[in-house]
C-alpha positions in Angstrom: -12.1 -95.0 64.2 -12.6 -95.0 68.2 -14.0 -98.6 67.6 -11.3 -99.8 65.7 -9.2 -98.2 69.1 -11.5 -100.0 71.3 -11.2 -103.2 69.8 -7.6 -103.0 69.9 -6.9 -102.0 73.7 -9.4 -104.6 74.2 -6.9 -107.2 72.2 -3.9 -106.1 73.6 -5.5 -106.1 77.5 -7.1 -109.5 77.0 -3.8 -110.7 75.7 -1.6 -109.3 78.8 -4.3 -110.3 80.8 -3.6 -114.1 79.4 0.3 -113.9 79.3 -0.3 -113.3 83.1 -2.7 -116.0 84.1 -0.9 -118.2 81.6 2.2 -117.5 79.5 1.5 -120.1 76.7 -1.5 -119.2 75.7 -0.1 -116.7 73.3 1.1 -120.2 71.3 -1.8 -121.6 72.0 -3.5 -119.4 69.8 -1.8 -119.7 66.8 -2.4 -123.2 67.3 -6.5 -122.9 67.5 -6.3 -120.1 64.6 -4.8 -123.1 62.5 -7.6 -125.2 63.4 -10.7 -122.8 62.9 -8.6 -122.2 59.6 -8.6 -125.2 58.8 -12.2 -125.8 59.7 -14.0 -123.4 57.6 -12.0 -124.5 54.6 -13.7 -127.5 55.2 -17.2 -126.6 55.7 -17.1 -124.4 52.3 -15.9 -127.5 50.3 -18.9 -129.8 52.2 -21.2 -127.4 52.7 -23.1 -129.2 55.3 -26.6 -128.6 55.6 -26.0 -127.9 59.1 -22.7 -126.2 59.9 -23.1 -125.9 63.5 -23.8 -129.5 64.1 -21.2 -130.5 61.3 -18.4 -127.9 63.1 -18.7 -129.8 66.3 -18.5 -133.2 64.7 -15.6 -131.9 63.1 -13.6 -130.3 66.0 -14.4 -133.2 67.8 -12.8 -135.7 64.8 -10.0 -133.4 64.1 -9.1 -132.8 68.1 -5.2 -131.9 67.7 -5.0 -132.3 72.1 -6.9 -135.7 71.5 -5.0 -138.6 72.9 -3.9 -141.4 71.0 -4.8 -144.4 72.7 -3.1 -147.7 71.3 -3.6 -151.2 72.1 -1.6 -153.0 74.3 -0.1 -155.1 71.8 1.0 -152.5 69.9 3.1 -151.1 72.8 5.0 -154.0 73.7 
């Protein structure tokens, strides 16, 4: 029981600590939560025989902050 007490006072300070330092990062979470979700979904249905290696790949692919770069004929 006191661990389950620790564990939360630690939640709850890390996230005021993080509302202070940055307000968004409250959102920000959800958003990453989504994408670890999302991730292990994944590696259960490939079952990789190296998850660690096959996560990074992954994130890396699957970047939602990645920036879409288009060609310059494209834009005009």
């Amino acid at each position: 029981m006191k661990e389950r007490m620790d564990q939360s006072s630690s939640r709850i300070y890390v996230e005021r600590t993080l509302a202070i330092i940055k307000p968004d990062a409250i959102h920000e979470s959800e958003k990453i939560e989504d994408v670890i979700l999302k991730s292990e979904f994944t590696i259960l249905q490939h079952k990789p025989h190296n998850p660690c290696v096959w996560l990074a790949d992954w994130l890396v692919k699957n970047n939602p902050n990645k920036p879409q770069i288009c060609d310059v004929e494209e834009a005009e």
